[in-house]
C-alpha positions in Angstrom: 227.1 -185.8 -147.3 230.8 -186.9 -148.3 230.1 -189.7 -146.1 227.3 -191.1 -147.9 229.1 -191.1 -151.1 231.5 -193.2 -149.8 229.1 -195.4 -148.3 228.0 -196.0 -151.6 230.9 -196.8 -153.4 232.4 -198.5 -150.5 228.8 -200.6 -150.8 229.7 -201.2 -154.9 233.0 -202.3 -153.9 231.8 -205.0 -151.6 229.3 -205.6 -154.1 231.3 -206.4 -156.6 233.9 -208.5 -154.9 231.0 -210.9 -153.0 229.8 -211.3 -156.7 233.7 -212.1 -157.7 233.5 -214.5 -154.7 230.8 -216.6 -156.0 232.3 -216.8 -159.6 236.0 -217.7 -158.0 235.0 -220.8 -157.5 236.6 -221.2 -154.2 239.1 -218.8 -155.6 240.4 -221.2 -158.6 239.7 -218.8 -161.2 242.6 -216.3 -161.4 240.7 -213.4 -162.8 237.9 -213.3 -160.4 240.0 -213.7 -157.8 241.6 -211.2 -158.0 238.7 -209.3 -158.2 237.5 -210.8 -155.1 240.8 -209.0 -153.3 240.7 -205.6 -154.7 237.0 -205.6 -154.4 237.1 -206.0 -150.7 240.1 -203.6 -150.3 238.5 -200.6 -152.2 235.4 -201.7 -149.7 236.8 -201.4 -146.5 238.9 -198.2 -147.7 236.4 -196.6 -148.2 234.3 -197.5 -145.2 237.1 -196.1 -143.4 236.3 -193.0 -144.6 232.8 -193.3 -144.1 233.8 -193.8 -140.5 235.3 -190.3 -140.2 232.1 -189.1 -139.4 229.4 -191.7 -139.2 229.3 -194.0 -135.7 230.7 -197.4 -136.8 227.3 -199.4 -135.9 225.2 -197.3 -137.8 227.8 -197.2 -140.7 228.3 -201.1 -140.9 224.4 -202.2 -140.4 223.7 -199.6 -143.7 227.1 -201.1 -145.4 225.9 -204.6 -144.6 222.5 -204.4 -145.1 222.6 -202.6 -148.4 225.1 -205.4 -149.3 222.8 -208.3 -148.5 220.3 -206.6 -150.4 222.4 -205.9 -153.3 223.9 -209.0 -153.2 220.7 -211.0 -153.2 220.0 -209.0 -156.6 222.7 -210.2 -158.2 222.4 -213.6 -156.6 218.5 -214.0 -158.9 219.9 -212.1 -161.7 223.1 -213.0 -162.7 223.8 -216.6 -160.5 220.1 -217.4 -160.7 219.2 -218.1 -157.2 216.1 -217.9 -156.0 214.9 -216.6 -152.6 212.0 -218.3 -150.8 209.2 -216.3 -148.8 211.2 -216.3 -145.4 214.2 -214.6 -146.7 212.7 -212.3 -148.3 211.0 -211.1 -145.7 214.0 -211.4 -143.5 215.3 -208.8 -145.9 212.3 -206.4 -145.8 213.2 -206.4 -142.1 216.7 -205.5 -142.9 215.7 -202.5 -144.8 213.3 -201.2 -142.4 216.0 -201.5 -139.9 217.9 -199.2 -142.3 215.0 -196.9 -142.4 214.6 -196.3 -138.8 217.9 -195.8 -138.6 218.0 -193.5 -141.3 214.9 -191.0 -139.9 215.0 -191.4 -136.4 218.2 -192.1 -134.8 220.1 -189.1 -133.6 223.7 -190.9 -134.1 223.6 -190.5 -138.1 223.7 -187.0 -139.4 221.6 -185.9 -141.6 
């Protein structure tokens, strides 16, 4: 269960230093990037403990994918970007991916 905790900060993390990325502008704004760094550290610190116990493929498509979705959140709401039909099916797949994963695979504990 410690594991998914992780994931999900290790998740916010990367959240929040993709969203630092964009408002870097190409990483000429001091503030956000720094951001951008620690972001990404916290993020893949904790991933490493996510991998104590959950098989690195299964860990990084649910890190990723929550990411993109995430991500593409804050992208509308905050950036205002838009998605068009295709990519938002593309992500519908991404979380279904994540939810076979979730209930059927043997390789993630439960």
């Amino acid at each position: 269960m410690a594991a998914y905790v992780y994931l999900v900060i290790a998740v916010a993390f990367e959240t929040i230093g993709t969203s630092a990325l964009q408002a870097s502008q190409q990483f000429t704004r001091f503030w956000p990037s720094v951001l951008v760094v620690v972001g990404y550290a916290l993020a893949f610190y904790f991933l490493a403990l996510v991998l104590r116990s959950i098989p690195v493929g299964v860990a990084y498509a649910l890190w990723s994918g929550l990411g993109i979705l995430f991500i593409a959140l804050i992208g509308l709401v905050v950036f205002g970007q838009k998605l068009d039909l295709a990519a938002l099916l593309g992500m519908g797949l991404i979380v279904a991916g994540i939810a076979v994963i979730q209930l059927f695979s043997g390789t993630v504990t439960h």
